[in-house]
N, C-alpha and C positions, 0 to 999 in steps of 0.2 A: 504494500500500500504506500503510496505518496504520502509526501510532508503534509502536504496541503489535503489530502483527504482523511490524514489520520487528525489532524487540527479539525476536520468538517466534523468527523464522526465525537469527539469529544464536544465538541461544540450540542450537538443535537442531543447529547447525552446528557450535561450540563443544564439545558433548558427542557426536556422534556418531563413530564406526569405535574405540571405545575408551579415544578421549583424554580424555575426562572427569573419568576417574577421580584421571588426573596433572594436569589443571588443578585439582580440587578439591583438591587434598592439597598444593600448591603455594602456590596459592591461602590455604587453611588454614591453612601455618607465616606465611605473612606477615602473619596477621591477627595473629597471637600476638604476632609481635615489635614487628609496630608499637604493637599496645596493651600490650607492657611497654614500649617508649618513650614512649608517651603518659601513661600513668601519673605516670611522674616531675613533670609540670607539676602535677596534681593532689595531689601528696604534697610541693610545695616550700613549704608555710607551716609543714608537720610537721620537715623537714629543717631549715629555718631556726630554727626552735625547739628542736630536739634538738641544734643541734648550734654555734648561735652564730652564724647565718650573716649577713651585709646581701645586700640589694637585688644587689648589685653581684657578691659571690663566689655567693650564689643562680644566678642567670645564669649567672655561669661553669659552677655544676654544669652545666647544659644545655647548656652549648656543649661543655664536655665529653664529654657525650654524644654528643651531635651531633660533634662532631670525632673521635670513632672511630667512629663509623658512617660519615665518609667514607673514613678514613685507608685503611680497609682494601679497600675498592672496586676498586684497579688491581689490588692481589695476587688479588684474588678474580676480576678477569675474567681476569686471565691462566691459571688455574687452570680457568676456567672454560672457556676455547680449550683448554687443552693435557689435562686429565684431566676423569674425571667429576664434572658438574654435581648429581650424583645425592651426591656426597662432599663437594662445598662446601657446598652448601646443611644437611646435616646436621650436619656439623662446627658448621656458625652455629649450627643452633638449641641444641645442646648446649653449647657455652663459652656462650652467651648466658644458658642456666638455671643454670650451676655460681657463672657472674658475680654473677646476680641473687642466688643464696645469699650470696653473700659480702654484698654490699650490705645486706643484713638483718643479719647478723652484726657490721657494721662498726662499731668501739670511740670508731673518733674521725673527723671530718671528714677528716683525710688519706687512711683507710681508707676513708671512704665515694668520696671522688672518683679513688682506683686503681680499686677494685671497678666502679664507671660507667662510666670508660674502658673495662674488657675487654667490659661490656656490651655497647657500642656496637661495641669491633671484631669481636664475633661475631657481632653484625647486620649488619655490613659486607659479611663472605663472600656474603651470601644474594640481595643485590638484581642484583650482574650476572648471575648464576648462572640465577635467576629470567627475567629478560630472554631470555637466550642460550637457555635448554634451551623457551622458548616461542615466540620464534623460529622454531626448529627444528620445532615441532609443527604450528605456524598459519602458515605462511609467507606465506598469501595474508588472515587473519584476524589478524595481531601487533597491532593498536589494541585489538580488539576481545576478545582473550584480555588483555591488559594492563589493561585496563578492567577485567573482572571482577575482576581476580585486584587490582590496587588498589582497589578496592571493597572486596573482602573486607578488606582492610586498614584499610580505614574504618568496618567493620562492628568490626573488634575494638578499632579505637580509639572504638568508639563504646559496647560493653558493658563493656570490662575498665577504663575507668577510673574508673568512678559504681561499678562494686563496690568497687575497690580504697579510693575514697571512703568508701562506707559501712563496710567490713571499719575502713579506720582511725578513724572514730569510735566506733567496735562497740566496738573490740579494741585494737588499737594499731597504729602506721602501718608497722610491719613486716608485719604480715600482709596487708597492702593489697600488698604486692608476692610474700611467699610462696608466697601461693597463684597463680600464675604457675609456680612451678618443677614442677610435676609436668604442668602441660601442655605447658611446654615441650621436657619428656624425652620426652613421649606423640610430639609433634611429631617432634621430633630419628628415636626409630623409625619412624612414618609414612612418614616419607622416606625410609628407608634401605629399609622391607620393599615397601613400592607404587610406588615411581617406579622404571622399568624400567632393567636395566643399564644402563650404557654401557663402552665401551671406548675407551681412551685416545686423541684426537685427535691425527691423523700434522699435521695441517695446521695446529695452533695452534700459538703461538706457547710457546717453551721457556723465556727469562729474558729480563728489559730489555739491551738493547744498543741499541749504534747506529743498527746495521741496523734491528731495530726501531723504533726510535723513528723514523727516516727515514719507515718506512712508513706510521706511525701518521699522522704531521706531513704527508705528504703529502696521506693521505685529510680530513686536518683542512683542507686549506689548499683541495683542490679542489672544495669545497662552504659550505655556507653554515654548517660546525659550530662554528666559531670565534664566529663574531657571533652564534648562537643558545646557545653557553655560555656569554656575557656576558650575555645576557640571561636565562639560567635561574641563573645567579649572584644574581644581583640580586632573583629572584626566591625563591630559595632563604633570601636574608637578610633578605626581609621575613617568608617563613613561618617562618621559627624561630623571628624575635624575636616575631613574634605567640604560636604556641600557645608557646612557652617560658614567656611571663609573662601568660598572658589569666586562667587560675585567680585567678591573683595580685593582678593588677588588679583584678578583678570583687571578691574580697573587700576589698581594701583601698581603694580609687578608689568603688567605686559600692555597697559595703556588703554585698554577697551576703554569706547565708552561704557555707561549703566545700562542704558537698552540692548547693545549689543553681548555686554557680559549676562544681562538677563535670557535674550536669547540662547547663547551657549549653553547657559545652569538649564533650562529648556528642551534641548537640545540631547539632555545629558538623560532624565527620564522620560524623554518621549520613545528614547530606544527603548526604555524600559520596559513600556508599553510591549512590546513584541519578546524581549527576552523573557518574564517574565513566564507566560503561560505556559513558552515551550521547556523552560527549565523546571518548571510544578511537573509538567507532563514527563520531563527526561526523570528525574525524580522515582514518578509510578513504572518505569520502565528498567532503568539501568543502575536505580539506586543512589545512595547520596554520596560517597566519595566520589566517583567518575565524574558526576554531573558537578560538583563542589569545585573541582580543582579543572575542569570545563570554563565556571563562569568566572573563577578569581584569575586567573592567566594571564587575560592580556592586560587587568587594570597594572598589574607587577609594573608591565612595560611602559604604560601608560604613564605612571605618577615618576618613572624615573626620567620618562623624555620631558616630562611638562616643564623642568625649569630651563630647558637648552632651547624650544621652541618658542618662535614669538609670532610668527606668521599666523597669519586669521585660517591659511586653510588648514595651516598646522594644527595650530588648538582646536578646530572643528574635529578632526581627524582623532587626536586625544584623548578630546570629549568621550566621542562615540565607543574608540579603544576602553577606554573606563567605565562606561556604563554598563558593560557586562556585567559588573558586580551585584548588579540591582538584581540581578535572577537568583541570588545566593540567599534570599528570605524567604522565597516559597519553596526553598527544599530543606533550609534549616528546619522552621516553623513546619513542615510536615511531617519531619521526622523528629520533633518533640508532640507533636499529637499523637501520634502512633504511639511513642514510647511508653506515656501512659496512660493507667487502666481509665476506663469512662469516667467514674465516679470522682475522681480528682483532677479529670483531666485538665479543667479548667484552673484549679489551684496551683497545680505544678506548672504550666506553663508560664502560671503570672511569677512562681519565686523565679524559675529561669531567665524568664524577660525582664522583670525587677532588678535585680541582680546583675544579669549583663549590662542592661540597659543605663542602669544607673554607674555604674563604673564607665562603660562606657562613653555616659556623658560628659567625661575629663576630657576628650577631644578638643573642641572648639578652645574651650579657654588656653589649653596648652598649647596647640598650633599656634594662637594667636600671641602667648608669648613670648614664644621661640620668633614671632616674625616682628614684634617689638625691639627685638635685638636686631635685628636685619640678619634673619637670618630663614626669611621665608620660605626661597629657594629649598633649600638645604633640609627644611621642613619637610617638604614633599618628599625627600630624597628617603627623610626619616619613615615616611607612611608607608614608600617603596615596600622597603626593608622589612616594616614589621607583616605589612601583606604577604612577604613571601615566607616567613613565616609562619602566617596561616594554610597555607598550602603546604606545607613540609607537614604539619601535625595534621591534617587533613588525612594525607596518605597513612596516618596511622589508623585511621577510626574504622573497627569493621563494623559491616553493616549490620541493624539488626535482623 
């Protein structure tokens, strides 16, 4: 069977007996938040000028962000075992638009970095929640629904940040995020009125305790999840600190303009859009080391050419070379659904994602400064490095 009809036939499969409707509308809130999280890279020369920022607390905004999009990940998958998924997920996308008003309103830098934090923790609710209730749909397809539905993710980090771009040279760099808030309320309903009831899970897990965590630790301990959240750690803190400060770079390091550097950061997950689905589906086929060490490959190359290239087709070219990476979440993320049993599976995803995630959010601020010192370049050189890293421990991990 061809590429393209084995993609037709998942496709019919993914949308047939009525579940379409709930993977698109799932699908859909996550594109939203990830392109109001992606936005912020694109609006940090605007914040650093309004508001007094360096290199160094810049970063920090984004870690900040990024540190409540993890923080809240374990409360969200426990919620996500014990009540309806159909309630967390819209709860996210609602504090997440009330957040982002605030952020627009904000008087001074203190106010700007509370307001970013609740951003981030109402994106937090949405991703185990997302996981678990597609799980439950695709149980014999979870790569292959995780893929679309991170694609679309890549699709809206891929149009909402170049408008957001343009709206702030238009207009002003507030409306580069306001207009966010009404799709995000549209979202928030979406969810509430089309994804189908549920009722309260007998089998999830009620609060953190002992007992639980016994159970969690064990499912950690009898499988390969431990050594594959080190390695999606590590992975985690190369991709913040890249898209945190690539806008940044690109204007300051190799001269782009903002719309044009917007474009590139664009540019960068609209491949994603395509790698994604097929690496969920490479995933259900050939497993998670081959496909793992498939999509981190060419970034290796990528982040050690980016400080020697200054040419626009160049860095086009780079872009594309490193966006591979983006496929390395819908095979991570399915091979911690799989790993554990139903009944926690929402809990253990969130310690793993908590955990990685929040260590991970050292990224941004560290990149930013190491490139305080001028030593930007030499930064990337550093991401190289620790990326290929991830690929050597990669070829350790067998499969389960």
């Amino acid at each position: 069977m061809t590429i393209l009809g084995s993609v037709g036939r998942e496709a019919r499969a993914l949308w047939g007996d009525g579940e379409g409707r709930s993977l698109a509308v799932i699908a859909g809130g996550w594109g939203l938040l990830l392109g109001t999280r992606m936005i912020y890279p694109v609006l940090l020369p605007y914040f650093r000028e309004t508001f007094g920022l360096s290199l160094s607390v810049a970063g920090l905004l984004v870690t900040i962000l990024w540190l409540g999009s993890a923080i809240g990940q374990l409360p969200g998958g426990i919620l996500a075992d014990r009540y309806s998924e159909r309630l967390v997920m819209t709860a996210g996308a609602a504090v997440v638009a009330v957040s982002v008003g605030a952020v627009v309103a904000a008087p001074t830098a203190l106010a700007l970095f509370a307001a970013t934090a609740f951003v981030g923790l109402g994106q937090s609710l949405y991703p185990i929640a997302r996981i678990t209730i597609l799980a439950t749909i695709y149980p014999d397809r979870i790569g292959s629904a995780l893929g679309v539905t991170m694609a679309t993710g890549d699709l809206g980090q891929t149009v909402l940040p170049p408008v957001a771009g343009a709206l702030a040279v238009a207009v002003a760099w507030q409306t580069g995020l306001a207009f966010m808030i009404p799709l995000l309320a549209a979202a928030a309903v979406a969810l509430w009125v089309l994804l189908p009831r549920q009722t309260d899970s007998e089998g999830g897990i009620d609060e953190l305790s002992a007992d639980t965590a016994r159970h969690v630790l064990a499912e950690i301990r009898a499988s390969n999840v431990a050594f594959l959240a080190f390695i999606l750690f590590l992975y985690i803190l190369v991709w913040q600190a890249f898209t945190g400060l690539y806008p940044t770079y690109l204007v300051g390091e190799k001269g782009l303009s903002s719309s044009t550097a917007a474009l590139l950061f664009s540019l960068f997950f609209a491949i994603g859009v395509l790698v994604k689905p097929v690496a969920g589906a490479a995933y259900d086929r050939i497993g998670l080391r081959r496909s793992l060490v498939i999509v981190l490959s060419g970034p290796v190359v990528g982040f050690g050419l980016l400080p020697v290239v200054d040419s626009l087709v160049g860095l086009v070219g780079i872009t594309a070379l490193v966006s591979t990476m983006l496929g390395s979440g819908a095979i991570t993320q399915s091979y911690f659904s799989d790993a554990f049993s139903e009944e926690i599976r929402g809990t253990g995803l969130g310690v793993v994602r908590t955990t990685t995630a929040t260590l991970g959010a050292a990224g941004p601020v560290l990149l930013g400064a190491i490139a305080d010192r001028g030593y930007f370049d030499e930064g990337y050189w550093l991401v190289a490095v620790v990326l290929a890293v991830v690929i050597v421990l990669t070829l350790r991990v067998s499969e389960p």
